[in-house]
N, C-alpha and C positions, 0 to 999 in steps of 0.2 A: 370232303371225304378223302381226297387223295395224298393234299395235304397231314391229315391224320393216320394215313396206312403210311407214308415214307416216315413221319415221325416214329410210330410200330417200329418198320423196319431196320430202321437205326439204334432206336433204343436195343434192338434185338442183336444188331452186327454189333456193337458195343458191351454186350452181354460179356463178362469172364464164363471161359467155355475150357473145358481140359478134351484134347482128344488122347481116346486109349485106345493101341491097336491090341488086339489082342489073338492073333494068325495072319500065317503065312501059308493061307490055303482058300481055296475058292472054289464052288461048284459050279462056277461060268468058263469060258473062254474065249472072253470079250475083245473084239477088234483092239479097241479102243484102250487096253488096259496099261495103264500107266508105268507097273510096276509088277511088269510078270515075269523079269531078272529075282525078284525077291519072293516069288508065291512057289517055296521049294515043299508045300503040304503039311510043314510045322505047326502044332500052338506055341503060344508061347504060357512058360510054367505061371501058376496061381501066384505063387511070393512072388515074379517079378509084376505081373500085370496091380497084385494091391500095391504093391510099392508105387508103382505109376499112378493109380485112383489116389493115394495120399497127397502124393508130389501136387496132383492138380488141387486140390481142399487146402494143403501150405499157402499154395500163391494166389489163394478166397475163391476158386470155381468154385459154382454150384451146382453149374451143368456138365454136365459129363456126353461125351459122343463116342460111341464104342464102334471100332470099325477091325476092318484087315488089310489085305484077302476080305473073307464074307466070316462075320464075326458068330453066326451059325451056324460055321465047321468047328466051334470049341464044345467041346463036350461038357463044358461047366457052366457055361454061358448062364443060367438062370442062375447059378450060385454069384456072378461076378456081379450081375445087376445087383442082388441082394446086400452084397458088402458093400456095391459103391451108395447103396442108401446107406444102410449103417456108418459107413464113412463121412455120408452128412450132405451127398449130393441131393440137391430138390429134384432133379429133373434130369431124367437118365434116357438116353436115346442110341439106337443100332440105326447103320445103313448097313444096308442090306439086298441082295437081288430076289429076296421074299422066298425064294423057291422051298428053303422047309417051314416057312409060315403058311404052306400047302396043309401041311400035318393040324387039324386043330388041335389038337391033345398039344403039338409044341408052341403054340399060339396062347393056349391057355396057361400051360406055365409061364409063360415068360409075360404073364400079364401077371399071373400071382407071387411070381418075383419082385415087379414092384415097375415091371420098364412103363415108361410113358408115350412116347414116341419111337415111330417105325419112320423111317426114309427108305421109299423104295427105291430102284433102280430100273426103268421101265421105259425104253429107248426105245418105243413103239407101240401102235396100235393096231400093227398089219405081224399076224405070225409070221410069214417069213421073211419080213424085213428082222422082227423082234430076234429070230432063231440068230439069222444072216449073222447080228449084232452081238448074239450072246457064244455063239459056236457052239448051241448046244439045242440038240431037239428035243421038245417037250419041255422046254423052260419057259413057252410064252404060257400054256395051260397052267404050271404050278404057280406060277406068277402072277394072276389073275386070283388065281383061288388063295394066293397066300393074302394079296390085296384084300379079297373080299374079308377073310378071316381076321386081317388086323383093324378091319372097320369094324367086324363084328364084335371083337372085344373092346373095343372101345377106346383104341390107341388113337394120338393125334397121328395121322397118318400124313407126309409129301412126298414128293416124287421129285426123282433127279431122273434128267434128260441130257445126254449126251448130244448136241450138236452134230452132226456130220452130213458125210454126201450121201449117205443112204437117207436118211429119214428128213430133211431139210425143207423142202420143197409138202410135206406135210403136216409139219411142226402144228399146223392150227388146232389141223383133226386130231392128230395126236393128243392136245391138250384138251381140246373140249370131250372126247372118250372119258379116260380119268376124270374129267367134271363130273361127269354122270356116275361115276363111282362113291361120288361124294371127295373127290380131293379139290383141296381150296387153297394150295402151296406148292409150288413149280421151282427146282431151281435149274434154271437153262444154264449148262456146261458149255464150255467151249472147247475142244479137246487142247492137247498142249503136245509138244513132240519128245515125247519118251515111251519105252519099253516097245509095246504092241502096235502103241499109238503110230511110233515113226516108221516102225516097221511097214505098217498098213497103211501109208500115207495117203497114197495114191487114192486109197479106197475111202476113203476118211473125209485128207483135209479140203476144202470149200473157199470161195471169194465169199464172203460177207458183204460185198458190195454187191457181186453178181446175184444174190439169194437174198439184197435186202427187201424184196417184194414179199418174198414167204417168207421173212422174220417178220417183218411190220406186218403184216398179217395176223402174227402170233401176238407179238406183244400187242396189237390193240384189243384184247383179250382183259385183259391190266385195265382196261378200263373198270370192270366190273368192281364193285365197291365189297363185295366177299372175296374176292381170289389176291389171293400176292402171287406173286410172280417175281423170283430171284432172278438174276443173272450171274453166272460166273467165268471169268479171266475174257469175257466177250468186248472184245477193244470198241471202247467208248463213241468212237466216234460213227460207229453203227447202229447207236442206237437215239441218234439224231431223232424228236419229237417223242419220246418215249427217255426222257433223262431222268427219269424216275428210276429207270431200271438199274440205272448205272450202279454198276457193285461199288459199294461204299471203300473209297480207299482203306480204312482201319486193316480192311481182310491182305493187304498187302504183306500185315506183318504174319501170315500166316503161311505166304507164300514165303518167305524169307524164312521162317524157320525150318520148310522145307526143303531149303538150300544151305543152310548154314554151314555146315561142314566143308560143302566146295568152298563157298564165299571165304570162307575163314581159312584154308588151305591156298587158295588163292593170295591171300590179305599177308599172312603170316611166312609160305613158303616161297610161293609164286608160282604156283601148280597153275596151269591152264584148268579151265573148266573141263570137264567130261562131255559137256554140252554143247558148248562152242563150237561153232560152223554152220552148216548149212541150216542147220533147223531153227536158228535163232528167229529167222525173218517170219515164222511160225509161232513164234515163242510170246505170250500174254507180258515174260518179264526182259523182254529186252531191253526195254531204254532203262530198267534200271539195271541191270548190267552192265551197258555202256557207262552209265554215269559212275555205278562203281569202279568200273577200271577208268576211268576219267582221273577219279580221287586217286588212287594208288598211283599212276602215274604222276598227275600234276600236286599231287599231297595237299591239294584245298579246292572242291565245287563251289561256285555262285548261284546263286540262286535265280529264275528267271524273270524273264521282263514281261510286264502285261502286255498283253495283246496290242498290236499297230492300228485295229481296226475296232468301228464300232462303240457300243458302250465301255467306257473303261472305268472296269470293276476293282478295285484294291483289293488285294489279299491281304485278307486283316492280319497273317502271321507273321508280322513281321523281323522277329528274333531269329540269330542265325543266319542272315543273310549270307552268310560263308561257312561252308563247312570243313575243316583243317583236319586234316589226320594226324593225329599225336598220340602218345602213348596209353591213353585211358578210352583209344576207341572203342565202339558197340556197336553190332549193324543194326541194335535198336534205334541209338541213336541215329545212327546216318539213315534209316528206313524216314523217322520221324521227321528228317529233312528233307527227302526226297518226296513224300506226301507233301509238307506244305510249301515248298519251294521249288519244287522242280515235275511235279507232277500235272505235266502240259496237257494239251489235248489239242486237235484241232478237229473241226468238220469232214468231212469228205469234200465238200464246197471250196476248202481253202487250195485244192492242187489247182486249181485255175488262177488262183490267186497273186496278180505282181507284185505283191511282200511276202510270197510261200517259203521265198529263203529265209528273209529275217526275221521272220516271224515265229516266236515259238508255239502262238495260238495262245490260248486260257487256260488256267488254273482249274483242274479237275472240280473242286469243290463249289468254283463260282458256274461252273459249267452245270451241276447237278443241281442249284441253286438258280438259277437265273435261265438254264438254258444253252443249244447251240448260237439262239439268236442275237446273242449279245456278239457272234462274232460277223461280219459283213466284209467278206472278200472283195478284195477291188478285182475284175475280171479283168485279162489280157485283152 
């Protein structure tokens, strides 16, 4: 069965998906939030958002993911669903903090619009942790009731869960609550250091090593042959006997479009990152950052070496073993190198390790394939 839910899960992280923001407004104000430099209360106009629903239908999405800000401060919102089916998308989804899916009269338009999918946002099972998390009173109450409303219509309902030091140490109960709601899709965040986020560090960020008792706690949850359970930007090597969870590298290149402007400002000018500094040792995309500025520096990456220790598994991709910077670069391309060549991983086992220097550990993908066991640290 498990074998058959990562297959799922893959085929799914694989899926052509267009995301559409469509506000720069939110009725939360979350610890956590990534991008409260840009939540100045705006929509954005109807021409530009179908312009974007087209864009995505051009390059063959069929799925569409409509966000912001919280994509339930647009006051058209049941008309956008509508176009982006007429446009041709199968399957049209909002994330969302549910809080006006409280209203059912707005629950039931926006089912008779045609949406299929609700992602909620629900960073607890305890109100005033929930509140603590949202900075806002009475949003754990709408929020529940908006849950209940998007089961009652008949939406495929999941829940996104922010990681952090407030709710960490409960993450189980938290998940098995929402069970009982009827939700059967979890995607565990990790937070990352921007906007609110680095602001609230303190409050926030977490050892993953020190809290791996109450994550493994959670993800042995994953076992159950109904529930999937995402992870996202959650550094791999925490999730040691649970490498099922491991987010699929693909979703890499989605973090990369989200940086592209620095990267390419970078590539093209030599702008230092906006990001660069302290928060990086925080940061989900560091080593590929380093390894980009690697490339601009030394104008060609190699590719790394299998593991010193243990089963030695080949990576089957073996084109490109060098990557050269020349006038026809893409950080497609270079993302699609950095996945199958240089996207290492080690255990948490390997810091004990007397080849922890020379060793760059395993290849992501034989790692979610095979396992951490194929790696076997020589101890000091």
């Amino acid at each position: 069965m498990t074998a058959n839910k990562n297959l799922l899960k893959d085929v799914a992280a694989n899926q052509p998906r267009h995301w559409v923001r469509i506000t720069h407004a939110c009725n939360n104000r979350c610890l956590f939030c990534l991008d409260r430099e840009n939540q100045n209360g705006s929509i954005l106009p109807m021409k530009e958002i179908i312009m974007d629903l087209r864009k995505g239908r051009s390059l063959g999405a069929r799925r569409v993911i409509i966000s912001g800000g919280d994509p339930t401060m647009h006051p058209e919102l049941s008309k956008i669903i509508k176009k982006a089916k007429k446009i041709g998308y199968d399957h049209v989804q909002i994330i969302t903090n549910g809080r006006m899916l409280a209203y059912e009269n707005f629950a039931i338009e926006l089912k008779q619009s045609g949406l299929d999918e609700v992602t909620l946002s629900l960073h607890s099972h305890i109100k005033e942790d929930f509140e603590k998390l949202t900075g806002i009173v009475g949003s754990y109450e709408q929020a529940l009731l908006g849950l209940l409303n998007a089961k009652k219509q008949g939406f495929i309902v999941s829940v996104d869960i922010v990681i952090n030091k407030i709710n960490y140490k409960k993450l189980k109960t938290t998940l098995q609550f929402y069970i009982k709601f009827g939700v059967s899709e979890f995607d565990l965040l990790y937070p990352i250091p921007f906007g609110d986020a680095w602001k609230n560090k303190d409050k926030l960020f977490f050892s993953p090593e020190k809290a791996q008792k109450y994550l493994s706690e959670a993800f042995a949850l994953s076992g159950n042959s109904d529930l999937f359970i995402w992870t996202n930007r959650l550094p791999a090597q925490y999730l040691e006997g649970f490498e099922d969870l491991i987010q699929n590298p693909i979703k890499l290149h989605d973090e990369v479009r989200g940086m592209k402007s620095e990267l390419m400002n970078l590539f093209e000018h030599g702008l230092k990152m906006s990001c660069e500094g302290d928060r990086c040792k925080y940061c989900f995309m560091r080593n590929y950052c380093l390894d980009f500025n690697e490339l601009l520096e030394k104008k060609e990456i190699r590719g790394r070496k299998k593991q010193l220790c243990g089963k030695k598994v080949l990576i089957k991709n073996k084109k490109n073993k060098v990557f050269r910077l020349g006038s026809d670069f893409s950080l497609e391309a270079f993302t699609n190198f950095y996945i199958n060549n240089r996207y290492f991983v080690k255990s948490v086992r390997c810091k004990k390790c007397k080849q922890a220097k020379a060793c760059d550990g395993a290849w992501i993908e034989d790692i979610r394939k095979n396992g951490f066991s194929i790696l076997k640290p020589s101890i000091k």
